[in-house]
MIMI-268396 format. One record per residue: x, y, z of N, C-alpha, C in turn; residue number from 1; residue in one letter. Coordinates in nm, 4 decimals. Example, Ala and Ser with C-alpha at 12.3 -4.5 7.8 and 13.67 -1.06 7.14 Angstrom:
REM residues 2
n.east:n.north:n.up:ca.east:ca.north:ca.up:c.east:c.north:c.up:k:r
1.3190:-0.5690:0.7800:1.2300:-0.4500:0.7800:1.3200:-0.3300:0.7800:1:A
1.2850:-0.2250:0.7080:1.3670:-0.1060:0.7140:1.2900:0.0030:0.7870:2:S
REM end
This chain:
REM residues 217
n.east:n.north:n.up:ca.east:ca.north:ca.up:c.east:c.north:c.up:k:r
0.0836:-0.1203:0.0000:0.0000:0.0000:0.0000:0.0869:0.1251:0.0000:1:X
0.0267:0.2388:-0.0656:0.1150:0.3572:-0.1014:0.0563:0.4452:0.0120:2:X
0.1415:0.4429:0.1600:0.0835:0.5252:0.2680:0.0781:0.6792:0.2361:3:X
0.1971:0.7389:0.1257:0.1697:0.8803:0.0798:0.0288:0.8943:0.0713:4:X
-0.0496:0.8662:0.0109:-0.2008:0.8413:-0.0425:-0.2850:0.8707:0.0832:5:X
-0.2459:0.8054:0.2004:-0.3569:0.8641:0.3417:-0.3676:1.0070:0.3607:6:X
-0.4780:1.0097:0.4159:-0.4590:1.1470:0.4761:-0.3924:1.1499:0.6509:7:X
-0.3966:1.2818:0.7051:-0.3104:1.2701:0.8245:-0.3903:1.1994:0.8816:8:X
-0.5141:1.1585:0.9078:-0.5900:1.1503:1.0114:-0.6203:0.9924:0.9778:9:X
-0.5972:0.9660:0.8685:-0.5938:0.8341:0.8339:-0.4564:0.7544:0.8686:10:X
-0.3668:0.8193:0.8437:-0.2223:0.7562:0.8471:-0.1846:0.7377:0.9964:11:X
-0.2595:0.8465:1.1122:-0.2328:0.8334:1.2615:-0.3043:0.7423:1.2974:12:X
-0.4431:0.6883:1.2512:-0.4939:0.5675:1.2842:-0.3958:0.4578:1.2977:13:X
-0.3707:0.4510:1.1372:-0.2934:0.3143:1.0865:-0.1494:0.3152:1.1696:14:X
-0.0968:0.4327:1.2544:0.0078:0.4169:1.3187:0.0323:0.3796:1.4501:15:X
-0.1399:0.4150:1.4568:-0.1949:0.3320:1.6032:-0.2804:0.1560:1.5888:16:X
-0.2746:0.1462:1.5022:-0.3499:0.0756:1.5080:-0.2532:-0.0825:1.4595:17:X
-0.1072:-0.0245:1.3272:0.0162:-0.0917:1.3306:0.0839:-0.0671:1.3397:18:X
0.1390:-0.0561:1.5093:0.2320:-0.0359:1.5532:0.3952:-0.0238:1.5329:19:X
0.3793:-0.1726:1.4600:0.4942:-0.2586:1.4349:0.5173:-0.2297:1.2959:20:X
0.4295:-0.1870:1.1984:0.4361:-0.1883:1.1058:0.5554:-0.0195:1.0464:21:X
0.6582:-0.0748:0.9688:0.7613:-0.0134:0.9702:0.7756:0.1055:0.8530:22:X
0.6869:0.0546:0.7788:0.6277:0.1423:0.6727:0.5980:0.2411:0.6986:23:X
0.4036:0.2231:0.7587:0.3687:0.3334:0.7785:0.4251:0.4420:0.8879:24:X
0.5149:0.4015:0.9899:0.5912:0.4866:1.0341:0.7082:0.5740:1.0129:25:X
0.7622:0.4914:0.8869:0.8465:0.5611:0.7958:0.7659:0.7147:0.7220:26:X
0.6414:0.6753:0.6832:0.5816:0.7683:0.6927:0.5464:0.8789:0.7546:27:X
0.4702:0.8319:0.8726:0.5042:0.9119:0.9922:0.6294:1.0226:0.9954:28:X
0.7416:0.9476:1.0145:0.8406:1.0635:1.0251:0.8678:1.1099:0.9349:29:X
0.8264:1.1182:0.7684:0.8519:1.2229:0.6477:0.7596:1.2935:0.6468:30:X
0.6435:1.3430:0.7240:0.5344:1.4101:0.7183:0.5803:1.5553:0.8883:31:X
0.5801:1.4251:0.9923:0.5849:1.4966:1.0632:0.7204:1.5616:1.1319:32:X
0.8469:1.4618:1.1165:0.9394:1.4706:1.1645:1.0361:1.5903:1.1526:33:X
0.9838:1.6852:1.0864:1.0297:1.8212:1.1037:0.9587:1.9229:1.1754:34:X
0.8742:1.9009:1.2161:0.7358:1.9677:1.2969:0.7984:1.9186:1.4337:35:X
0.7933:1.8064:1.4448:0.8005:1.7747:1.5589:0.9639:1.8410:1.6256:36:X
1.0572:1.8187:1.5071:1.1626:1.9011:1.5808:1.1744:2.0580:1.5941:37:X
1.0777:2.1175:1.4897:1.0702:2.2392:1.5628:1.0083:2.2783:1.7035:38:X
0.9152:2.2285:1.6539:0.8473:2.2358:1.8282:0.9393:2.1976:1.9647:39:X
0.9956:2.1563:1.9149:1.1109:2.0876:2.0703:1.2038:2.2004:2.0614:40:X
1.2274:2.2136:1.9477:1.3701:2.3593:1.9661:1.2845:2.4565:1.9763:41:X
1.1874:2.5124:1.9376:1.1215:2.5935:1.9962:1.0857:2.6498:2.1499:42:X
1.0552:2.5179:2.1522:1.0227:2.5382:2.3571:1.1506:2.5593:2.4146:43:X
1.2160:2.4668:2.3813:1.3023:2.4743:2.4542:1.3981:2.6724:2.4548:44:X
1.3855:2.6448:2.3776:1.4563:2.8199:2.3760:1.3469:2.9286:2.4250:45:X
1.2131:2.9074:2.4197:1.1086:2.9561:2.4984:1.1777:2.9785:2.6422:46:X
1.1633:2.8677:2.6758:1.1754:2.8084:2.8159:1.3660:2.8143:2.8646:47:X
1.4641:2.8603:2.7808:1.6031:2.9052:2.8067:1.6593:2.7781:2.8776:48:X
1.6402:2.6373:2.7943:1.6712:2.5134:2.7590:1.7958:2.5285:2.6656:49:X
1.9113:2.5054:2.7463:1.9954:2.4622:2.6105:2.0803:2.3416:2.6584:50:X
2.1231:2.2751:2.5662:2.2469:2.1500:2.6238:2.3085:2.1063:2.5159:51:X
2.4374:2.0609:2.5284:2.4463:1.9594:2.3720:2.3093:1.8576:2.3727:52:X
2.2951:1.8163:2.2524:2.2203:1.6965:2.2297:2.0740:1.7433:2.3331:53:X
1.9828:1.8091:2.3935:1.9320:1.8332:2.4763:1.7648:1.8101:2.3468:54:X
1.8455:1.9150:2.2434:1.6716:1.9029:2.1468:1.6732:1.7611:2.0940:55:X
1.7760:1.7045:2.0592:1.6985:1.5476:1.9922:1.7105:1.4728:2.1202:56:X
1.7554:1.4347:2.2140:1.6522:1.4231:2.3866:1.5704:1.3892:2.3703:57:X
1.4710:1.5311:2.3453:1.3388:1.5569:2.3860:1.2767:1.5263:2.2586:58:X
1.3139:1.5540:2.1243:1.2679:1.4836:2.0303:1.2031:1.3612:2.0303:59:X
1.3111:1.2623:2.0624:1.3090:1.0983:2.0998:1.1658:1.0914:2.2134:60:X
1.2295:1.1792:2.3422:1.1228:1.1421:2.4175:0.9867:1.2187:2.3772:61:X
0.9300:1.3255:2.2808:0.8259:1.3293:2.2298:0.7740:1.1727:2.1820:62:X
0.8543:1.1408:2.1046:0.8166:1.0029:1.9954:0.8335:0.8818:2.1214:63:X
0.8523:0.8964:2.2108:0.8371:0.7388:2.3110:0.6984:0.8050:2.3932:64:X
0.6752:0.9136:2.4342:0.5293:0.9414:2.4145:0.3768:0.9123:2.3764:65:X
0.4720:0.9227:2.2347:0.3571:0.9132:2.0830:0.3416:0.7665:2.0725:66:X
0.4478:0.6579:2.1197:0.4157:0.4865:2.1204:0.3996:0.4216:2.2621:67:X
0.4014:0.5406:2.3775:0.3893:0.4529:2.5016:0.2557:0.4182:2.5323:68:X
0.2419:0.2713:2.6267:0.1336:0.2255:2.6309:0.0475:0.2195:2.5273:69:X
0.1276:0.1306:2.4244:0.0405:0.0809:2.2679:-0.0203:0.1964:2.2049:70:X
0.0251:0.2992:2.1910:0.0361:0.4296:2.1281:-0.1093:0.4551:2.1694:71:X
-0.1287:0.4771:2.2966:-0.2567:0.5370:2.3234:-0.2526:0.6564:2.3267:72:X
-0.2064:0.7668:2.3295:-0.1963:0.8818:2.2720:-0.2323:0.9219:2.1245:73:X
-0.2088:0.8254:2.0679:-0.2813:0.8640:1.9012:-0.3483:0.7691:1.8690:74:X
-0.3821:0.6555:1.9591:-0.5077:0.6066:1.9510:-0.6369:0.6694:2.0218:75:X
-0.5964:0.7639:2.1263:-0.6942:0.8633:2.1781:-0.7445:0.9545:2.0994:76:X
-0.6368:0.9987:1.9789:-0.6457:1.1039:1.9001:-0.7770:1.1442:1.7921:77:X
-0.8550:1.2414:1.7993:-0.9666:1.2743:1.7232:-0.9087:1.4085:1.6604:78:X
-0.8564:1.4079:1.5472:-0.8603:1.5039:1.4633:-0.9683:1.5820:1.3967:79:X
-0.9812:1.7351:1.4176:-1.1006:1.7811:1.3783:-1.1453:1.8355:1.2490:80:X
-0.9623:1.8163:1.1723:-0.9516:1.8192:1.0444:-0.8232:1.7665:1.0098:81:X
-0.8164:1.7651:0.8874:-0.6665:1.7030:0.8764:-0.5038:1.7457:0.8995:82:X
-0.5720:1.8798:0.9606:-0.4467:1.9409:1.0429:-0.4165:1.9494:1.1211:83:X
-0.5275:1.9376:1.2176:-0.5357:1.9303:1.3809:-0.3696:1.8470:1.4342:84:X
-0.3342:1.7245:1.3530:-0.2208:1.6528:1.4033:-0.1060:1.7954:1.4677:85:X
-0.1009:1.8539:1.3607:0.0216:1.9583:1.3931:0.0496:2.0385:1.5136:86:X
-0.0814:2.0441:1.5455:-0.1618:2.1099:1.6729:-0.0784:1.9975:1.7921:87:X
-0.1565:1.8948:1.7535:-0.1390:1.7553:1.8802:-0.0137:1.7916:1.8693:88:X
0.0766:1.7419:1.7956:0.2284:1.7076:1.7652:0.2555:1.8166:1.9148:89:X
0.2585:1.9614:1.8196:0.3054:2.0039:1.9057:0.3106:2.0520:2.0859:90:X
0.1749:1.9388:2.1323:0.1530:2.0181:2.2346:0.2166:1.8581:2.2985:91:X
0.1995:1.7332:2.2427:0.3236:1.6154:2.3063:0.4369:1.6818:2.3285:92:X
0.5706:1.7387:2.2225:0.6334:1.8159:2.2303:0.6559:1.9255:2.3392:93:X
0.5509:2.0006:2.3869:0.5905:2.1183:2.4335:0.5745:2.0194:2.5965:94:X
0.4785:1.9227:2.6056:0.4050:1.8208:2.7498:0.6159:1.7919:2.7657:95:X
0.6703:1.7266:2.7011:0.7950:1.6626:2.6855:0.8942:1.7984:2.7449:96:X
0.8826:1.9155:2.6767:0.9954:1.9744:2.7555:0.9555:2.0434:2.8517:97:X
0.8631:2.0686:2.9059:0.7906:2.1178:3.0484:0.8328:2.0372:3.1166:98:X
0.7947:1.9064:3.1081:0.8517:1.8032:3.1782:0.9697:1.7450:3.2152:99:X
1.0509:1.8062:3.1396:1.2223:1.7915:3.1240:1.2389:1.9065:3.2418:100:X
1.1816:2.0211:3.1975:1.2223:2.1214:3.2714:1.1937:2.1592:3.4260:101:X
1.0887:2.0570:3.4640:1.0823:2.0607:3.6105:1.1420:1.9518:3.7009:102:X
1.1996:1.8744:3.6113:1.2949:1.7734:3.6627:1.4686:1.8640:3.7094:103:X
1.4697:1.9121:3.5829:1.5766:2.0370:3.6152:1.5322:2.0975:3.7284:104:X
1.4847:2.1543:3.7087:1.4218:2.2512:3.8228:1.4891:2.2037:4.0217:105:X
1.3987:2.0346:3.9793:1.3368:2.0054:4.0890:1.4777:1.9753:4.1117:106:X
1.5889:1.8837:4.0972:1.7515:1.8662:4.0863:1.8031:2.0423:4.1699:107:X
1.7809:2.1193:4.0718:1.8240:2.2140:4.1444:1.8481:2.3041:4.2579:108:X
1.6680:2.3047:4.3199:1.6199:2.2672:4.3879:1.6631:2.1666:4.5468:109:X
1.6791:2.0254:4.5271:1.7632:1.9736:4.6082:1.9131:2.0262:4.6479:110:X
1.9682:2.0480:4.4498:2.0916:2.0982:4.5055:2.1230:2.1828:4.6279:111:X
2.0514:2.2933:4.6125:2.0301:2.4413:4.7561:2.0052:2.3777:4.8687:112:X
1.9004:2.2802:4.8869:1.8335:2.2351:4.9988:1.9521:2.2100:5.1549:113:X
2.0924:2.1814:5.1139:2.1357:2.1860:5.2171:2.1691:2.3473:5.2836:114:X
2.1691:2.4503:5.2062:2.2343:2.5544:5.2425:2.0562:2.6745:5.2748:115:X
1.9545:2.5926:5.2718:1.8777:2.6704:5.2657:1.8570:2.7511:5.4019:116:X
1.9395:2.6849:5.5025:1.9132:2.7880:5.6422:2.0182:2.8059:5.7051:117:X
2.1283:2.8394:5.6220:2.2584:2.8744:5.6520:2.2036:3.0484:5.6305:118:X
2.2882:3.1437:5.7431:2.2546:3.2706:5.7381:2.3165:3.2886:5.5862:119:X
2.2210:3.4712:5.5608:2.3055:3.5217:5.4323:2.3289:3.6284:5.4686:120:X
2.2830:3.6721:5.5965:2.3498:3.8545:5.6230:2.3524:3.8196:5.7810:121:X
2.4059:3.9759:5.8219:2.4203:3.9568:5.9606:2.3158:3.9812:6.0365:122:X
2.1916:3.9956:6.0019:2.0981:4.0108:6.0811:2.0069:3.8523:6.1258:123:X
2.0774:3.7698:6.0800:2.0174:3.6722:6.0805:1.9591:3.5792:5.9657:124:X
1.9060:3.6778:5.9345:1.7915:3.6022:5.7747:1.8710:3.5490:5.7259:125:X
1.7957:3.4012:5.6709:1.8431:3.2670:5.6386:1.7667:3.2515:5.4512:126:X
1.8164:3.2146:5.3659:1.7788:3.1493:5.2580:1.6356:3.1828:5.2041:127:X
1.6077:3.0286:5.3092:1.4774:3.0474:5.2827:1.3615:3.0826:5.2993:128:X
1.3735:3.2645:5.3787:1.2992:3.3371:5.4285:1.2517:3.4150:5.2389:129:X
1.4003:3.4165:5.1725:1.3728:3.4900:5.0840:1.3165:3.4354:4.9137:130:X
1.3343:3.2842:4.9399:1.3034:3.2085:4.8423:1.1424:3.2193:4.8227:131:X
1.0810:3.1965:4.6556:0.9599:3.2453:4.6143:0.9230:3.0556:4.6738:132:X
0.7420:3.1192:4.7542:0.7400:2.9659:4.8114:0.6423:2.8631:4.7208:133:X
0.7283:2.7392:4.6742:0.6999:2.6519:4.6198:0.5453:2.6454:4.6202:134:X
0.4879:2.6325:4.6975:0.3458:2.6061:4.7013:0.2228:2.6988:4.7157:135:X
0.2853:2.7973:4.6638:0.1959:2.8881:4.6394:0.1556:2.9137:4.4604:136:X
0.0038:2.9184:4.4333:-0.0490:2.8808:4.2896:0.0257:2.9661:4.2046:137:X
0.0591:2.9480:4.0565:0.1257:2.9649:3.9709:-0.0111:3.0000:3.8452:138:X
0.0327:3.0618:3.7820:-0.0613:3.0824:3.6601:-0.0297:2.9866:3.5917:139:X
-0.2139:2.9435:3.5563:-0.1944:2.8316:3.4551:-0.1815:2.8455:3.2973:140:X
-0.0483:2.8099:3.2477:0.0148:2.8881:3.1850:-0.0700:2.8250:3.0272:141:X
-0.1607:2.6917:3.0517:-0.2456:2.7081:2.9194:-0.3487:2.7818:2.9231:142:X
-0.4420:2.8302:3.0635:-0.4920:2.9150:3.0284:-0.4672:3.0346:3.0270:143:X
-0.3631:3.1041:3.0075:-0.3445:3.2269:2.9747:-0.3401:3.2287:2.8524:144:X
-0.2709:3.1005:2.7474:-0.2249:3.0959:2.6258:-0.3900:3.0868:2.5667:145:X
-0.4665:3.0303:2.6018:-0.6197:2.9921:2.5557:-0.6799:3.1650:2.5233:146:X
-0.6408:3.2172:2.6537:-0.7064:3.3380:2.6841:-0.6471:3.3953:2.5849:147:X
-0.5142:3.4216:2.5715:-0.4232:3.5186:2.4680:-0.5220:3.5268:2.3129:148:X
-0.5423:3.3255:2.3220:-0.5322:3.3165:2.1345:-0.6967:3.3802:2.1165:149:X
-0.7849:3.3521:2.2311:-0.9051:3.4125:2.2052:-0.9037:3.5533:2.1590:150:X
-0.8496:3.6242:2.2440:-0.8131:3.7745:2.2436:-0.8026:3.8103:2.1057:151:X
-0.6636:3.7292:2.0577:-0.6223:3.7075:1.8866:-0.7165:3.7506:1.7888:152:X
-0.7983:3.6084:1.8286:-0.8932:3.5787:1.7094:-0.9997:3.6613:1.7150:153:X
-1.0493:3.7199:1.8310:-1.1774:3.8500:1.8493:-1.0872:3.9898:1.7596:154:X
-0.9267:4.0180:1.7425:-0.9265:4.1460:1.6988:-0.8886:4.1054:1.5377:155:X
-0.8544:3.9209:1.5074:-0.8577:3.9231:1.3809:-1.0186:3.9235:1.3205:156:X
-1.1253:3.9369:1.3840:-1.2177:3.9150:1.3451:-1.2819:4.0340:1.2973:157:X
-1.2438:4.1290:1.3771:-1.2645:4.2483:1.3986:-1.2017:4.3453:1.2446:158:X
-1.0840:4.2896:1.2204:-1.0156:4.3541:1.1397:-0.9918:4.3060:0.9774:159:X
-1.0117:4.1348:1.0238:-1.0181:4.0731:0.8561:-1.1314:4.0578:0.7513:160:X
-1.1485:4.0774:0.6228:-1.2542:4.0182:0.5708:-1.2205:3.9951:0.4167:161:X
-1.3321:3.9522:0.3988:-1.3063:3.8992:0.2430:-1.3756:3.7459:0.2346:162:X
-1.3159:3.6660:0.1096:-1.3527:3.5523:0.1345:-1.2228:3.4556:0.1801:163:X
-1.1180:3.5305:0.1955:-1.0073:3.4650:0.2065:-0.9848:3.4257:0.3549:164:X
-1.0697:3.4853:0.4432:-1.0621:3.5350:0.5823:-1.0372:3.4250:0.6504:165:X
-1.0949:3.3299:0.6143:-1.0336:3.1726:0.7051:-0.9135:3.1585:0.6972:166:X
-0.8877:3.1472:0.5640:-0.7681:3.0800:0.5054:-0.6284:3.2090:0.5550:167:X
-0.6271:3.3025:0.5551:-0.5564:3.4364:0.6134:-0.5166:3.3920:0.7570:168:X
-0.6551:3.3831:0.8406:-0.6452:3.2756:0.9969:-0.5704:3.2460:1.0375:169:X
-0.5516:3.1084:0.9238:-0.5243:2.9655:0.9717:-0.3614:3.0376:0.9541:170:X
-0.3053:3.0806:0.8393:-0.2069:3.1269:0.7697:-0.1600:3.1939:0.9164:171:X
-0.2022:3.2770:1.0029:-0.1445:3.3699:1.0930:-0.1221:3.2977:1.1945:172:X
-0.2117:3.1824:1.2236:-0.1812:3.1342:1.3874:-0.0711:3.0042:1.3318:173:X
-0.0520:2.9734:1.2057:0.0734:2.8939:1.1852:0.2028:2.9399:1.2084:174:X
0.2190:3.0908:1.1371:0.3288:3.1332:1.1974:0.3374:3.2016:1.3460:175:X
0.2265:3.2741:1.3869:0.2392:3.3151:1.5801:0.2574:3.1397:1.6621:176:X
0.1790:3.0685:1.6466:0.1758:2.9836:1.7439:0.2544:2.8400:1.7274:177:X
0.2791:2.8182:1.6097:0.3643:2.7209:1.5500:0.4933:2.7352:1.5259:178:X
0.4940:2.8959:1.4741:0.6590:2.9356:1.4973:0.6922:2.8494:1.3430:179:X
0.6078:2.8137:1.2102:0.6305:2.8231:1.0853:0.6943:2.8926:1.0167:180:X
0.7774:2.8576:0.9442:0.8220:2.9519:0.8503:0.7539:2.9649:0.7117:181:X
0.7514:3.0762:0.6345:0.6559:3.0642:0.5006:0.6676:2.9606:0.4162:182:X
0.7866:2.9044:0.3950:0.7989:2.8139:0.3388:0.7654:2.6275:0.4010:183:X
0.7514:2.6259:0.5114:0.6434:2.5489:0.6519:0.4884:2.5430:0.5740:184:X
0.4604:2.6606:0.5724:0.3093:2.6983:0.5975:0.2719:2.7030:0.4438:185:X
0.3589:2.7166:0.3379:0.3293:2.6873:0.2059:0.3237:2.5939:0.1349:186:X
0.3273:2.4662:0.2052:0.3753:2.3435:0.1809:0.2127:2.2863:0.2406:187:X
0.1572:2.3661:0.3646:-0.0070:2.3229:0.4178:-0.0745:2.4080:0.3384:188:X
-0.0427:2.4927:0.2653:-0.2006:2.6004:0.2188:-0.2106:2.5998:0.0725:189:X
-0.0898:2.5608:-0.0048:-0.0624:2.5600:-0.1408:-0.0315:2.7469:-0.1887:190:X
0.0380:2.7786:-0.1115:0.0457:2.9335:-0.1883:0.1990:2.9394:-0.1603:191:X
0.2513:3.0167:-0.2666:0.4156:3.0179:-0.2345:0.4386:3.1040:-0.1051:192:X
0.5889:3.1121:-0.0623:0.5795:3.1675:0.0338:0.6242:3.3263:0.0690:193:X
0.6457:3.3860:-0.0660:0.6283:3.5230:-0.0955:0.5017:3.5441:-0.0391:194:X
0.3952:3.4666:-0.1311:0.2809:3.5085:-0.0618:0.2329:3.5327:0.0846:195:X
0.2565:3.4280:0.1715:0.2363:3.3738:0.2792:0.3357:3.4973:0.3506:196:X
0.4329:3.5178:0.3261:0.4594:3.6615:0.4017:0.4212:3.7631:0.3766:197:X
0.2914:3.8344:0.2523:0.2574:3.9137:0.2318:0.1551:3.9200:0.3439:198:X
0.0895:3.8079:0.3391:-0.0243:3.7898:0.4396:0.0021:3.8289:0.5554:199:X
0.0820:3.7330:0.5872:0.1527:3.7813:0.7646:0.1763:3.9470:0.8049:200:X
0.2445:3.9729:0.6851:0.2752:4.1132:0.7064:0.1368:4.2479:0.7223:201:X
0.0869:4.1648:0.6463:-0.0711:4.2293:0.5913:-0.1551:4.2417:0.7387:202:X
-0.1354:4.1061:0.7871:-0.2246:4.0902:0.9161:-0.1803:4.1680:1.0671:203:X
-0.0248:4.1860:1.0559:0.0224:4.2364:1.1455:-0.0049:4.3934:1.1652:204:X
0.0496:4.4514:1.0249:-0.0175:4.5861:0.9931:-0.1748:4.6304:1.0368:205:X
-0.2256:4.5484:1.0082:-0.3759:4.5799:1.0663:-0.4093:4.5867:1.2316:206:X
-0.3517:4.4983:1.2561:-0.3504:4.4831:1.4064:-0.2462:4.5710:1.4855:207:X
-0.1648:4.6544:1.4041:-0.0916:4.7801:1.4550:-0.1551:4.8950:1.4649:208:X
-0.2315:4.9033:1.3230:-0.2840:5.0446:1.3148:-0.4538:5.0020:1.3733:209:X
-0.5260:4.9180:1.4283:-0.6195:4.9071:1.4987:-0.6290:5.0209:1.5811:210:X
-0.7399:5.0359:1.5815:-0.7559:5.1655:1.6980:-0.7952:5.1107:1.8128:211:X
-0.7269:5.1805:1.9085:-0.7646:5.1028:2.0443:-0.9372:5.0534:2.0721:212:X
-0.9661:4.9552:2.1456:-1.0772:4.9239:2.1957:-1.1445:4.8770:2.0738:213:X
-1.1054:4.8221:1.9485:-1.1530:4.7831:1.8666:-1.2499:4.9361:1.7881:214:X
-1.2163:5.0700:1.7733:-1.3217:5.1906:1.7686:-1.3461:5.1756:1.6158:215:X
-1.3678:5.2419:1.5558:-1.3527:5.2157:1.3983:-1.2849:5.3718:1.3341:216:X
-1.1754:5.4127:1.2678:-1.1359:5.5313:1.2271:-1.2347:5.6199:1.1608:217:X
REM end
C-alpha cells in the first residue's frame, strides 16, 4: 500500500493501530518529523533550555510518548480536520519539555536544599525566608495561552474580511503559534511563500494600526 495516499488523520490511525508496522511509520516521520523538531527547539529556547544533544533528547522522548502504552496517545487522538495533528504534535512536544524542565528545576532545587538555612546577612535572615514559596499557585500557563489566542482571534475578526478570511487565519496562527516559517506553511495552504509573508505582514499591519478598543477610524 502507497501510505503517501492517506490522509493525516488516516495515516495516525494506521500508526496506532500498526504499531509494528515499519512502513507506515516511515511515513510518519517524512510528514511529521520536522514539525516535531521544531516544536522541541522551539520550547526549549522559549523556556532558556539549552544542552548539547538536549533538542533530539526531547525529540526521541516526544516520539516514546507518541508509542507509550500501545500508542494510546494517538489512539486517543480525534482530529477535527486534517491538520489538527500539527496542533497535537506540538503540544506532546511542548508536554515533553515542560517536563524535562521541572525535573531540572526540581535537581536544582535539592541541590540548595542543604544551604537553605545557613545565614546570608548579619541580621540573621536565612535562605529560605527569601526564596519564592513553592506552594503557592502559579498561573496556569495554558490558560493564559487559551485566553491570549481568544483575544487574537476576536481582533482578527474584527479587522479581517473577504472571502479569504479563514484561510488568512489559519495562515497567521501557523506562523504566531507554530513558529512556521513561510515556506512550513506553504507546503499546508498551497500558496508560495512570498505570498504567505505578504499575508503575515498584511495581518500584522492591521492589528498595529487598529484603533484602540476595537473603535472604527
Amino acid at each position: 500500500m502507497d501510505f503517501k495516499k492517506l490522509s493525516n488523520n488516516d495515516l495516525i490511525k494506521r500508526c496506532a493501530e500498526e504499531s509494528d508496522n515499519r512502513s507506515v511509520w516511515n511515513e510518519f516521520y517524512r510528514r511529521f518529523d520536522g514539525h516535531i523538531r521544531l516544536m522541541v527547539t522551539r520550547y526549549c529556547g522559549l523556556k532558556h533550555l539549552y544542552g548539547r544533544n538536549l533538542s533530539e533528547d526531547l525529540t526521541q522522548d516526544t516520539y516514546v510518548r507518541l508509542v507509550k502504552d500501545d500508542c494510546k496517545r494517538l489512539r486517543n487522538y480525534i482530529g477535527e480536520n486534517d491538520k489538527s495533528i500539527y496542533s497535537y504534535l506540538a503540544l506532546i512536544a511542548r508536554t515533553a519539555v515542560s517536563e524535562y524542565e521541572k525535573k531540572e528545576n526540581a535537581q536544582k532545587r535539592q541541590h540548595r536544599k542543604k544551604s537553605l538555612y545557613d545565614p546570608v546577612d548579619n541580621e540573621g535572615l536565612i535562605l529560605i525566608d527569601i526564596l519564592a514559596n513553592p506552594y503557592a499557585p502559579l498561573p496556569d500557563e495554558q490558560l493564559m495561552i487559551e485566553s491570549l489566542r481568544r483575544e487574537v482571534e476576536m481582533i482578527l475578526d474584527e479587522i479581517m474580511t473577504g472571502n479569504e478570511k479563514e484561510r488568512d487565519r489559519e495562515i497567521f496562527f501557523h506562523h504566531v503559534y507554530e513558529g512556521l516559517s513561510a515556506q512550513q506553511i506553504s507546503e499546508r495552504v498551497a500558496l508560495s511563500p512570498k505570498r504567505i509573508r505578504n499575508i503575515v505582514t498584511m495581518i500584522r499591519r492591521r492589528i498595529k494600526t487598529r484603533p484602540p478598543n476595537g473603535k472604527k477610524i
